[in-house]
C-alpha positions in Angstrom: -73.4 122.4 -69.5 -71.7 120.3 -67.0 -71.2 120.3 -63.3 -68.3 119.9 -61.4 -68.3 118.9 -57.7 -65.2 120.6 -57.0 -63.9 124.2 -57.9 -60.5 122.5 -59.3 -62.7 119.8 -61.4 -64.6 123.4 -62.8 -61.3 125.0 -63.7 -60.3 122.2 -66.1 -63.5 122.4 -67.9 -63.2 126.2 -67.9 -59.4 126.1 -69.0 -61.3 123.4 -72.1 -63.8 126.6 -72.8 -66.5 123.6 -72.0 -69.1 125.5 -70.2 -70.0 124.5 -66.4 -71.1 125.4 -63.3 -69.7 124.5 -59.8 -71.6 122.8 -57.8 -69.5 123.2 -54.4 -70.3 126.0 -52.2 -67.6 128.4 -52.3 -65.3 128.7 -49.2 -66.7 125.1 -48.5 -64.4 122.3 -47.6 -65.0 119.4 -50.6 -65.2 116.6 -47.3 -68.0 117.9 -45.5 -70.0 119.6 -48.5 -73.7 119.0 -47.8 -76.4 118.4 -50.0 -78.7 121.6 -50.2 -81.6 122.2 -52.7 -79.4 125.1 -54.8 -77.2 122.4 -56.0 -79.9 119.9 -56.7 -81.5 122.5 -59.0 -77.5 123.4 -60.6 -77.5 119.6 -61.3 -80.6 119.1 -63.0 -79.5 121.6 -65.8 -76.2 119.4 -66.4 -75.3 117.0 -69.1 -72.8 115.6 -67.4 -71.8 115.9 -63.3 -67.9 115.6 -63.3 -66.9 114.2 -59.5 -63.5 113.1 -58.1 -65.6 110.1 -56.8 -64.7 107.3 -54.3 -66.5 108.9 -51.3 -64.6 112.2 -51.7 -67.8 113.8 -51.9 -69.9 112.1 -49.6 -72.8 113.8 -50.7 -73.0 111.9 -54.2 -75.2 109.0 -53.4 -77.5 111.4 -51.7 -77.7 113.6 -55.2 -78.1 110.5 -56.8 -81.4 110.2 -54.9 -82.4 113.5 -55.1 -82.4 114.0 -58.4 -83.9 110.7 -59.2 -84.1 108.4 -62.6 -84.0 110.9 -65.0 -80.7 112.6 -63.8 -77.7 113.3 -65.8 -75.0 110.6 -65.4 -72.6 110.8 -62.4 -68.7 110.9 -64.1 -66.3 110.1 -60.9 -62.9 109.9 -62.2 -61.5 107.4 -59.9 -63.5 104.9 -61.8 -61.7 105.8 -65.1 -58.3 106.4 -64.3 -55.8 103.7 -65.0 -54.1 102.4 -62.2 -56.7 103.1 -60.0 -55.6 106.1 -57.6 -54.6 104.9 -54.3 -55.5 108.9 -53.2 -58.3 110.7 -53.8 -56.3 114.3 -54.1 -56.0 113.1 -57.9 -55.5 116.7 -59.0 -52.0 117.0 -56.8 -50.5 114.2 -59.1 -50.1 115.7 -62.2 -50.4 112.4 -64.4 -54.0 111.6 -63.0 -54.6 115.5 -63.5 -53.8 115.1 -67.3 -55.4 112.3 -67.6 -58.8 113.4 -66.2 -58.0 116.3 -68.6 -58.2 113.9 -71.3 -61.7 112.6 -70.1 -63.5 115.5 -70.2 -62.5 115.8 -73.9 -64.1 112.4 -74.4 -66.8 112.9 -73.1 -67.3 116.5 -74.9 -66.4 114.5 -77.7 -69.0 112.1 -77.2 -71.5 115.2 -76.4 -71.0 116.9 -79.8 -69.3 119.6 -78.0 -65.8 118.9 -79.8 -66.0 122.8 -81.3 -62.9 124.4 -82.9 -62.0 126.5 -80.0 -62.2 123.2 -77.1 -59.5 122.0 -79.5 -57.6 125.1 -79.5 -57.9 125.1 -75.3 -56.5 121.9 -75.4 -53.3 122.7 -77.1 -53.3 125.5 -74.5 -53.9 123.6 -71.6 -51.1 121.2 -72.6 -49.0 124.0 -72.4 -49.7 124.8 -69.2 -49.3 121.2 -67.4 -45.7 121.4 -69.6 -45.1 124.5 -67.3 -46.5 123.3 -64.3 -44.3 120.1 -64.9 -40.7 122.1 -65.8 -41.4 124.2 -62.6 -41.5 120.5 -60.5 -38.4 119.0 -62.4 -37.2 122.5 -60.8 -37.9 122.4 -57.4 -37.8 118.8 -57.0 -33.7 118.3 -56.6 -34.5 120.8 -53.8 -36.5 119.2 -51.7 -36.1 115.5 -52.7 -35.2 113.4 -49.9 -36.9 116.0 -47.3 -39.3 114.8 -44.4 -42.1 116.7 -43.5 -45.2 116.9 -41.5 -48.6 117.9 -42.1 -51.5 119.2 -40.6 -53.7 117.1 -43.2 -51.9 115.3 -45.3 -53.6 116.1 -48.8 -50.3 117.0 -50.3 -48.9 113.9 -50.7 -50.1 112.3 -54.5 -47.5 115.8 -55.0 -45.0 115.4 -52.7 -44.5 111.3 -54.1 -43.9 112.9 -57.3 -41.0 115.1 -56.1 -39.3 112.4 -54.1 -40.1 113.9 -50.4 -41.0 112.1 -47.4 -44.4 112.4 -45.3 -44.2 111.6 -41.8 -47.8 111.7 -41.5 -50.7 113.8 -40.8 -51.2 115.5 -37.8 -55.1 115.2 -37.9 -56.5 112.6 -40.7 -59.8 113.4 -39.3 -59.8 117.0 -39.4 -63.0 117.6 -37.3 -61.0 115.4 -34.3 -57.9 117.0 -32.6 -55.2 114.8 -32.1 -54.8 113.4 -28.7 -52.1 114.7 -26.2 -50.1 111.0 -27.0 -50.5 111.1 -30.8 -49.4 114.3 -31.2 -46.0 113.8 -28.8 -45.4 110.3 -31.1 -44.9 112.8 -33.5 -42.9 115.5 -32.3 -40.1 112.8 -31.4 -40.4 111.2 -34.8 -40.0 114.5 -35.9 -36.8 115.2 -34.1 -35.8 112.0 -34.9 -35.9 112.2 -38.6 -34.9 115.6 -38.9 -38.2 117.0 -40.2 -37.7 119.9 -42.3 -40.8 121.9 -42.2 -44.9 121.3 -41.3 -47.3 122.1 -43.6 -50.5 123.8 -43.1 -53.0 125.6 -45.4 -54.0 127.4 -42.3 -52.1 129.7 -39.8 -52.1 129.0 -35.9 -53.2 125.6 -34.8 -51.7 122.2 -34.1 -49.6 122.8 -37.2 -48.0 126.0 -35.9 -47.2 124.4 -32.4 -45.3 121.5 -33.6 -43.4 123.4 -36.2 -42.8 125.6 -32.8 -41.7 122.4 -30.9 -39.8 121.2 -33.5 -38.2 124.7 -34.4 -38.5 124.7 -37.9 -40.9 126.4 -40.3 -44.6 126.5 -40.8 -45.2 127.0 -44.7 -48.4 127.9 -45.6 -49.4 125.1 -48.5 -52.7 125.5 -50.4 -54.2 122.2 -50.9 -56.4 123.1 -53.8 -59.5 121.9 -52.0 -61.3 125.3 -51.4 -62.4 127.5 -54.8 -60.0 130.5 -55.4 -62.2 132.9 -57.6 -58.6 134.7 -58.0 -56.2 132.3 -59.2 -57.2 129.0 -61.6 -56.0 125.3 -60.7 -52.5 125.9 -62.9 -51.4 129.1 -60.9 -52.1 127.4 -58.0 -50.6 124.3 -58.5 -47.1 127.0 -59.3 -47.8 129.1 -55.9 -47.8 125.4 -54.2 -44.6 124.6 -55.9 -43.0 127.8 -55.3 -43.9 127.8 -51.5 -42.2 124.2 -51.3 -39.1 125.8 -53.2 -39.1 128.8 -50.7 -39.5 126.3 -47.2 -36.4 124.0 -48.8 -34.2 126.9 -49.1 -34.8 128.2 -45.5 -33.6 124.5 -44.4 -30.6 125.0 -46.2 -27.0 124.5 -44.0 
């Protein structure tokens, strides 16, 4: 069995048919996961422990410790990726997304864990980044060239990809507020480069005031980050997509 850190990390392996558990608490925000015994025990029973790495989960040296010289080896992905990823939301570029994919079959490979049907997963999870990459080459004439603001800007290894222009975060540290200063910068900068929408994976908040301010719309963007016992990583990754497709068409002349 491996463990995943994160609930998007545990949909991959579960879209492969490898079998895993998930060692993030559910409704828990992957940044300020702490350590607690349940997934010390979770970890011990792993093969492998499949992280993003690169102090996304700030919790990894401290499992490292707990779980002492005997533990299964620590995967992060940022170490394997080629180039290096210069943002740790690796699963909101689809090419590093693939690619860690493609990881997790080596390293099943190398487990003796290659069966028939992880192969046939594979061909199917191909399929499904091909869909989630036709529905960007879809929406992305749509909102290329269109600024936006954030509330926390995890969504930008995506919006790169379709050509869209961040304008920043409103809080990069989410457990600080912005201050009173900061947060007018951005409201002019706004105004002055026509900002077409704020995004927010919450309602209410700073987000919902400066979309007020700036009188344009607050879309509600999942950033992935939280487990969604509902929908899987791919169906997500569409709904995000689709949201994005929906705020460029209310900014529409």
């Amino acid at each position: 069995m491996y463990g995943a850190t994160l609930g998007v990390i545990g949909d991959w392996l579960g879209a492969l048919e490898l079998p895993h558990t998930v060692l993030q608490p559910q409704g828990t925000d992957a940044h300020e996961v702490a350590l607690n015994v349940r997934m010390v025990h979770q970890a011990r029973r792993c093969r492998r422990i499949v992280a993003v790495g690169g102090g996304l989960e700030g919790y990894l040296s401290a499992l490292h410790r707990a779980l002492g010289k005997h533990h299964p080896p620590i995967m992060e992905l940022t170490r394997h990726l080629v180039p290096t990823p210069d943002n740790l939301h690796i699963w909101l570029d689809l090419n590093w997304a693939y690619a860690s994919c493609e990881w997790l079959m080596r390293w099943a490979g190398d487990d003796g864990m290659l069966t028939s049907a992880v192969r046939q997963a594979w061909r199917r999870t191909q399929l499904r980044f091909r869909q989630v990459r036709q529905a960007m080459e879809r929406v992305r004439p749509l909102v290329r060239g269109k600024a936006y603001i954030a509330v926390h800007d995890a969504y930008r290894p995506l919006t790169r990809q379709l050509g869209m222009r961040s304008l920043g975060s409103l809080m990069p540290h989410e457990e600080h507020p912005p201050s009173l200063q900061s947060l007018r910068a951005m409201v002019e900068r706004g105004r002055r480069e026509r900002v077409a929408f704020v995004l927010s994976r919450e309602e209410g908040g700073v987000g919902a005031t400066v979309a007020r301010l700036l009188k344009v719309p607050l879309l509600l963007a999942d950033t992935l980050e939280h487990r969604d016992p509902q929908r899987d990583y791919f169906q997500r990754y569409l709904d995000l997509l689709a949201t994005l497709e929906a705020g460029s068409r209310l900014t529409e002349p």
